[in-house]
C-alpha positions, -999 to 999 in steps of 0.1 A, spaced: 489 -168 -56 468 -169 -88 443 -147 -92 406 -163 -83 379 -163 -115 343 -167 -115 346 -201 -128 366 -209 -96 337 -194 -72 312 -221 -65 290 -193 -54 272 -187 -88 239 -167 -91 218 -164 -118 181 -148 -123 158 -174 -121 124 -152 -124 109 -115 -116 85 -113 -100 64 -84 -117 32 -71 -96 47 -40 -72 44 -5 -89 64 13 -63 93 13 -46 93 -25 -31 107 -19 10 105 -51 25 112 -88 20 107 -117 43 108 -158 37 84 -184 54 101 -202 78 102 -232 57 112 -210 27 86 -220 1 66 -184 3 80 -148 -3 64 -120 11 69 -84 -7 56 -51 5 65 -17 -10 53 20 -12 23 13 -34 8 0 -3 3 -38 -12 16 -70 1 24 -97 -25 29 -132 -18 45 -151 -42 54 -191 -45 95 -198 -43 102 -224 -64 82 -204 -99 78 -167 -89 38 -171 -93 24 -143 -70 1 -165 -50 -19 -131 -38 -23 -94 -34 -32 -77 -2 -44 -44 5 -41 -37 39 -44 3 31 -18 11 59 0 35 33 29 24 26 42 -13 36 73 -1 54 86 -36 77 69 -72 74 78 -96 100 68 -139 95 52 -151 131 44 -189 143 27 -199 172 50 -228 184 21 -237 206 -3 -246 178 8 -264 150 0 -249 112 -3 -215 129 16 -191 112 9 -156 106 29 -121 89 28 -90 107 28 -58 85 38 -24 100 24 6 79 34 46 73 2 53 89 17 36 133 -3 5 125 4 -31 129 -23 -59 113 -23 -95 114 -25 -118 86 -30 -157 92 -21 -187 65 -47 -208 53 -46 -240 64 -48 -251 27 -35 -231 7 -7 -201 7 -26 -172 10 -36 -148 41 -66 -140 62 -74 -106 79 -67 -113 118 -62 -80 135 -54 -44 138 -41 -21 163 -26 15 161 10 15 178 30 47 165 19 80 155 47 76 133 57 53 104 67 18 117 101 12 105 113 -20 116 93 -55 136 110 -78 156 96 -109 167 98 -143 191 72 -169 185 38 -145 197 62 -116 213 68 -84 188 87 -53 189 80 -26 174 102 3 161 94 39 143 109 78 149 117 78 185 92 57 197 90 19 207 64 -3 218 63 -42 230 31 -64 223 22 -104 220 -2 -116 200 -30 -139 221 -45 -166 204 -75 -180 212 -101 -206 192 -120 -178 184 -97 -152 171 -62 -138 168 -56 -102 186 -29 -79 197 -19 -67 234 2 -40 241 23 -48 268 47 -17 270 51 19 253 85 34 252 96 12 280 67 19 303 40 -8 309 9 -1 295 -22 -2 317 -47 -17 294 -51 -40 264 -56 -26 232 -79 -51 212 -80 -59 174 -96 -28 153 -111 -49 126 -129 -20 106 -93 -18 91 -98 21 92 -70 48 103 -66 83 102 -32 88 85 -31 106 53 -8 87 40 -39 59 40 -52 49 8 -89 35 12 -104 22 -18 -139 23 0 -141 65 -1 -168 70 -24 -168 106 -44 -188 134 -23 -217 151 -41 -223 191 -44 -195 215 -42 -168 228 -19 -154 198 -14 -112 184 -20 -101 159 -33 -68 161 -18 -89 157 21 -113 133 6 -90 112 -6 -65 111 29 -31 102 10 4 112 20 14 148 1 43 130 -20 17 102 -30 -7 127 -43 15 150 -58 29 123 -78 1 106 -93 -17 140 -93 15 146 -122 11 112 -139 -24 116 -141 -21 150 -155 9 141 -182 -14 113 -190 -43 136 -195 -21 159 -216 -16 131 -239 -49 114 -248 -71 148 -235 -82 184 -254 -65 206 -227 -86 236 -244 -123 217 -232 -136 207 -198 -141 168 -188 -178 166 -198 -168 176 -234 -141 158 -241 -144 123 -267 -155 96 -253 -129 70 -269 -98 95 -260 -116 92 -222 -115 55 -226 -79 56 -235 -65 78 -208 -89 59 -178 -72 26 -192 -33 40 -190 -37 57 -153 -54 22 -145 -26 3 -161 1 24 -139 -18 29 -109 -43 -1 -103 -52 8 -67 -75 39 -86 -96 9 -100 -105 -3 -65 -125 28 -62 -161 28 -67 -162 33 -108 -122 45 -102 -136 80 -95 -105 96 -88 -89 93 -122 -119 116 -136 -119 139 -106 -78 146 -113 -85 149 -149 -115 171 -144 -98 195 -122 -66 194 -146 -90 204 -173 -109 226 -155 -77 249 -149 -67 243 -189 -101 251 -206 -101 285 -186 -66 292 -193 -71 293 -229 -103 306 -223 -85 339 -211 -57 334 -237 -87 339 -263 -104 368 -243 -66 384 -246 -65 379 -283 -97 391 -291 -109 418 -268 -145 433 -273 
């Protein structure tokens, strides 16, 4: 038998577009049911919706549920148009995004804490959902009214559940791994940033690096922030931005200057002491 070439294989792929936007690891991928819309969510903690047929990313979402571990695509076969993604977070919480009538892009439904672990995977059937994470499972549906969309847990590790759990639409949770834009920077002393800011370790500890090779770049490591020239400030702000754009959604993207200040803090007094070494009175 003769050896089969890729000319032979119908089966032909080629790249037709990237899709650029995600600056983490990307952990989930789901299509619309009628396949025109891809939805994208990854350890950055977005969700990116982006058109089929050119690879135009139609929308960002920041559902700060850490990271965007499982997505799930939902319809309401009982109302026409409806159609909805569920996104399960590192933080045990599910939300609920529904499509515009018009247009390709998502509306804030619904939230509800499910795991106090990381969701890991979603299953769902029309308005039924279930819900996976480390040793823990849950059952829900998703009720739909003319009002307002909202989750009910129905069962929790097999047992039924007693009550109904309603939406939690002050989008809030208490995982560290959450990363809230909306944290504004605490005045006075005494207080870290690590804490304040709520993130995961491994998320901290790696921008806390970037920031600080960044900082070692455009930054005097032997002067404190306040002292440092403006236009080099200017420069290192805009190449943290560029890497890590959720620091912009804070209020005047505090927490670039906080890292840098504390980075600087530690350098100005280690050479500081290096000095005082050197030349002793």
């Amino acid at each position: 038998m003769a050896e089969a070439t890729i000319e032979d294989n119908p089966y032909q792929y080629h790249c037709a577009f990237v899709c650029n936007g995600h600056f983490r690891a990307v952990n989930c991928l789901q299509f619309s049911p009628d396949g025109e819309i891809l939805a994208s969510g990854a350890d950055d903690g977005y969700i990116m919706i982006w058109e089929v047929s050119t690879g135009k990313r139609l929308q960002r979402i920041s559902p700060r549920q850490g990271q965007i571990v499982s997505i799930r695509w939902m319809e309401d076969p009982r109302r026409s148009r409806a159609s909805y993604i569920v996104s399960g977070g590192a933080d045990g919480t599910l939300k609920l995004w529904k499509r515009s009538d018009k247009q390709s892009t998502f509306d804030f439904c619904s939230s509800i804490p499910v795991l106090d672990t990381p969701v890991k995977d979603i299953a769902t059937a029309d308005t039924q959902l279930a819900i996976v994470g480390r040793g823990r499972s849950c059952l829900l549906s998703v009720t739909v009214d003319d009002a307002n969309e909202k989750f009910r847990l129905l069962a929790y590790d097999g047992r039924e559940s007693f009550g109904n759990h309603n939406s939690m639409n002050n989008q809030t949770s208490s995982s560290a791994s959450d990363v809230r834009p909306t944290v504004v920077e605490p005045n006075g002393g005494g207080w870290s940033l690590k804490k304040t800011l709520g993130w995961q370790d491994d998320f901290y500890k790696e921008i806390q690096d970037n920031v600080h090779l960044i900082a070692q770049k455009h930054l005097d490591k032997k002067n404190a922030f306040v002292k440092q020239d403006r236009s080099n400030v200017t420069l290192f702000r805009q190449e943290v931005q560029s890497i890590y754009p959720v620091l912009s959604e804070y209020p005047s993207s505090w927490p670039i200057d906080a890292f840098a200040e504390m980075y600087l803090k530690n350098t100005s007094a280690e050479h500081r002491k290096h000095l005082k070494a050197r030349n002793p009175r």
